[in-house]
N, C-alpha and C positions, 0 to 999 in steps of 0.2 A: 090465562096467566101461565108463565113458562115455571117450568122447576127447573131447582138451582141446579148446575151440573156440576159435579166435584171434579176438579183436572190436580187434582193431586199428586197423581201418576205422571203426571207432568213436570215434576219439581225436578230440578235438578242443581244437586249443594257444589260447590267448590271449595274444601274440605282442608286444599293446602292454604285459603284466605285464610280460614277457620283457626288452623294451626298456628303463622304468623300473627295471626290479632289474637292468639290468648280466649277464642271463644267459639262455643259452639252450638250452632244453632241447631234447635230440634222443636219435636211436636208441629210441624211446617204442615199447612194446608193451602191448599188453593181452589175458591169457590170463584164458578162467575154463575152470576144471576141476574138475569134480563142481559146489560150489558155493562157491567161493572166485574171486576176482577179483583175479588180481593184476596190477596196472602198475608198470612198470621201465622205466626210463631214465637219462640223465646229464644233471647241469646242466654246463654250461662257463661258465664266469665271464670277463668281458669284464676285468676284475682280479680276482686272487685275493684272495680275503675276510681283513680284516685280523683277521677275529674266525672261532671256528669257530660253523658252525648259525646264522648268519645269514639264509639263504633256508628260506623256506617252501613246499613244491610241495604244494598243494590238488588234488586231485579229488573231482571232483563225479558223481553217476551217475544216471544220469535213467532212467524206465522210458518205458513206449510212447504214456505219454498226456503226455510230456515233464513229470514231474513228480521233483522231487529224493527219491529216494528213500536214499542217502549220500553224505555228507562225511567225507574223511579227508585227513589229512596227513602230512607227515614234513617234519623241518627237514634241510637238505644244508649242505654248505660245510666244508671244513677251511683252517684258517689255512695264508696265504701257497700254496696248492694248486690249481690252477688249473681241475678239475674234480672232481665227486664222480655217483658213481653212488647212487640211491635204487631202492626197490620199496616197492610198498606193497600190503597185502593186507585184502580186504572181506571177511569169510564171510558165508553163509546169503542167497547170492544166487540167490533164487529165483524172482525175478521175473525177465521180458523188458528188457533194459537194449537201449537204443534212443541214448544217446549218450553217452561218460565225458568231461566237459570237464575239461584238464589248466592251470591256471595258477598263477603263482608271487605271493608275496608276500616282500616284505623288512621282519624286525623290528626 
């Protein structure tokens, strides 16, 4: 059985999304285990969303020749709540991932 590898030092925020959406993502981790990829964190909302699942948290996964090899997302945000926790999970991560870029969008 394999242990899980922490690629945490791999995260990397985009800070000016952060700023335009009103929120700020932190406590970010990135586990893959066997071949699953999963990143967790919390958004904190600079106001709490007057609607829920207004924010979009994008990750992006690059392999070793910096090339996107997945995009995935989750929508966060509960009305009037001033933080939400998200995870999100990649399978069949088989390749060498070399950087997971974490940034937000608001719809």
């Amino acid at each position: 059985m394999k242990v899980a590898e922490d690629l945490t030092e791999l995260l990397e925020r985009l800070e000016s999304t952060e700023e335009k959406a009103g929120v700020e993502l932190s406590s970010l981790s990135a586990i893959l285990d066997d071949d699953t990829l999963k990143v967790c964190g919390e958004a904190i909302f600079s106001k709490p969303p007057k609607t829920d699942y207004d924010i979009e948290v994008n990750v992006v996964i690059y392999d070793s020749k910096s090339r996107v090899i997945e995009k995935l997302s989750a929508n966060v945000g509960n009305k009037n709540t001033p933080f939400d926790a998200f995870s999100i999970s990649c399978y069949g991560m088989n390749n060498e991932i070399s950087k997971i870029r974490v940034y937000v969008t608001r719809d």
